[in-house]
C-alpha positions, 0 to 999 in steps of 0.5 A: 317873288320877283315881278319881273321873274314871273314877267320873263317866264309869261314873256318867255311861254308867250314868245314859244306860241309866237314863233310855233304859230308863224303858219297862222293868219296874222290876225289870229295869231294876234288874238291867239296871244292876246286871248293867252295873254289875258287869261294868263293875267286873271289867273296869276291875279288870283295867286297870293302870293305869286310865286314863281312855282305858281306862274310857271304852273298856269303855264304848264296847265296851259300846255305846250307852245307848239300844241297850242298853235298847232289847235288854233 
């Protein structure tokens, strides 16, 4: 796949949390994508090969963007 398509959809998903979790203290905000972000990272590391089908599930297992802010 692609590097950078699967790039764009964590950029994309990450950018929906951003903007659902704008009535978050910036601090957590901050950690809220940082802690997404890393956790996205291990589990596209165990793809092999990565596909695009593959990040979009990590993405989709994490759920929704506006579930996720609305939790944290």
């Amino acid at each position: 796949m692609n590097q950078t398509r699967g790039d764009a959809l964590v950029a994309d998903y990450l950018e929906r949390v951003w903007e659902a979790a704008a009535g978050l203290d910036p601090v957590r905000r901050e950690e809220l994508i940082q802690d997404l972000r890393e956790h996205i990272a291990a589990a596209r590391a165990e793809l092999s090969p990565e596909t695009e089908a593959g990040v979009q599930t990590i993405l989709d297992r994490l759920g929704d963007p506006a579930v996720i802010a609305a939790e944290a």
